[in-house]
N, C-alpha and C positions, 0 to 999 in steps of 0.2 A: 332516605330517598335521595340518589343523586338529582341536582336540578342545572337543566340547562338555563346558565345565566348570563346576559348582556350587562357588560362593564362600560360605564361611559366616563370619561374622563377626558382632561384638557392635552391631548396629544402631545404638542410639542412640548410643556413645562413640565409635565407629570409622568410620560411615557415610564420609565425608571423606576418609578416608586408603585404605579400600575402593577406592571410586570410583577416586582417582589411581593405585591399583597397577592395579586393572582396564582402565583406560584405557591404560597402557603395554602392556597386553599386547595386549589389540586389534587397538591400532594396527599390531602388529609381524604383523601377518599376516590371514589370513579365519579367524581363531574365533570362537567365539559363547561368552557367557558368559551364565550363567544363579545364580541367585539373588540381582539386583539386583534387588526389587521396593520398589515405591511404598510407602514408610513407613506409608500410611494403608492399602493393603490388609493388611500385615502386620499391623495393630493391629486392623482390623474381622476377622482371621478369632481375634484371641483374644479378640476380644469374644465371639463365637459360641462359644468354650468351648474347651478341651484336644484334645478328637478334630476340631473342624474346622483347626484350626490344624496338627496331625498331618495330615491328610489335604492339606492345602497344601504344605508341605515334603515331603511323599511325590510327588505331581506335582511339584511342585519341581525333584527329582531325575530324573524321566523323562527316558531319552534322554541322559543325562551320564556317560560314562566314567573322569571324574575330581572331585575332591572336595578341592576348595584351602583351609585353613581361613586365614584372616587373621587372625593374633594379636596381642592387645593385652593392656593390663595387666588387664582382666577375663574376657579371653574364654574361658579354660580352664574358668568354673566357671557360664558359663550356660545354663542347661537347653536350650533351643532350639539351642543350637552342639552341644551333645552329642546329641541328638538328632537331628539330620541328621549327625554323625559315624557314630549307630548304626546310621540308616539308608542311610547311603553301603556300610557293610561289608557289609550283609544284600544291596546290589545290585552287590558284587563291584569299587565306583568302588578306583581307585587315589587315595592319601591322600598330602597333604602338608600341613605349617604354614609359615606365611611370615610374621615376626613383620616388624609393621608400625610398631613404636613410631617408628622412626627417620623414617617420614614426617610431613610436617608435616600440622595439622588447617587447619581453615578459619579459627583463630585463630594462625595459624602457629607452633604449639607442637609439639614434639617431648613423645613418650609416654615411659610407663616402660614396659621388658619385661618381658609377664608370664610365668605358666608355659605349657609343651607343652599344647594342649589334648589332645594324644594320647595324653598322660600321663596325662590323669585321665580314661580311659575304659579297658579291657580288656576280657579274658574269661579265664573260668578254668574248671575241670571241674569237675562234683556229681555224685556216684550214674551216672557213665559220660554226662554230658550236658552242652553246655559254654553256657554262661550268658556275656551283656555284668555286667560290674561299672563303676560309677563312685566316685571317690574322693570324701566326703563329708566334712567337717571331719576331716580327715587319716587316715580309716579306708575301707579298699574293703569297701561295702556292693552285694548284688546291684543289677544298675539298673533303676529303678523303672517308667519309661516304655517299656520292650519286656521282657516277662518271660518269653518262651517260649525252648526250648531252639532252638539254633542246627546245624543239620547240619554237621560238617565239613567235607561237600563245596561249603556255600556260602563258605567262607573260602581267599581267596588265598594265605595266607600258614600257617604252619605250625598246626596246633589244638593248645590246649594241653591237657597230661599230666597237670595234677592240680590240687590247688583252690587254690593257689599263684597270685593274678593275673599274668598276661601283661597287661602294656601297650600299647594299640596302637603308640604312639610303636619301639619294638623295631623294628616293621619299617616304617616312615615315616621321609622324610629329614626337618630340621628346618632352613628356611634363614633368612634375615635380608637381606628386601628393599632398605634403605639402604647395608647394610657390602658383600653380595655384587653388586651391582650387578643387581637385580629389576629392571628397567629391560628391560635387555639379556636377561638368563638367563632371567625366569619363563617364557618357552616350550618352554626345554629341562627347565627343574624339573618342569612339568607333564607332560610327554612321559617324562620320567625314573618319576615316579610311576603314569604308566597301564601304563609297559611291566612297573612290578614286580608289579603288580598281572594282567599277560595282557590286556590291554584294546590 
């Protein structure tokens, strides 16, 4: 089943090695992939401010099932990666990270691995209500850019029992494009993450 999927990754460091994982998977069938945009419109909607740049990445995601995060040595802690993480979960997409360091850039250098971006997002309970958290210089602090309480019934995956973060990562696979052969696999990895998700 082709699935339409939202890529998210660290634009400026990553763009290069992006594109090459997304081209392999393409090619290996009729998907469509969606959050490869034109560096210059990504930049003109944060010029227009915080909520147009939100309102881009919310269209963004329309219509996507799935939510591929491409990881590099910075992408776990960029606002806009977690931000379309947050809003992948609130639209039920199925999650995975696919660390990318092992491909080469456009200066044919191999990257450092960084951390799970899945890892530094969750949720956790307050007062019988369950909240996104992000991890902030090594402490989970509520997350800043969606602050409203979360229905249980919009979460695929188990809600959590007390103000204890749950990580998203818990219920996300975490692969490795170069060592597992992403080439070949990322259309089963994708397919593997909508079905945990019910999609």
């Amino acid at each position: 089943m082709a699935r339409r999927t939202f890529f998210s990754f660290h634009y400026q460091e990553d763009v290069w090695r992006a594109w090459n994982v997304r081209n392999c998977w393409v090619v290996n069938g009729d998907q469509e992939s969606v959050g490869f945009f034109d560096g210059s419109v990504f930049e003109a909607s944060k010029k227009e401010g915080d909520d147009a740049l939100k309102t881009f990445l919310r269209n963004g995601l329309k219509k996507t099932s799935v939510t591929c995060v491409l990881s590099g040595q910075y992408t776990a802690s960029r606002r806009w990666v977690r931000y379309e993480i947050v809003r992948s979960v609130l639209k039920g997409n199925g999650l995975l990270t696919v660390d990318i360091h092992g491909v080469k850039n456009n200066a044919k250098e191999l990257g450092v691995k960084g951390k799970n971006p899945l890892a530094e997002v969750g949720v956790y309970l307050s007062n019988g209500k369950i909240y996104f958290a992000e991890l902030k210089d090594g402490k989970w602090v509520k997350y800043s850019d969606y602050t409203l309480a979360i229905p249980a019934s919009d979460l695929w995956f188990e809600a959590p029992t007390s103000n204890t973060v749950v990580k998203l990562s818990k219920y996300c696979i975490r692969y490795d494009f170069a060592a597992q052969n992403g080439g070949e696999n990322i259309a089963d990895w994708i397919e593997t993450a909508a079905n945990l998700a019910g999609r």
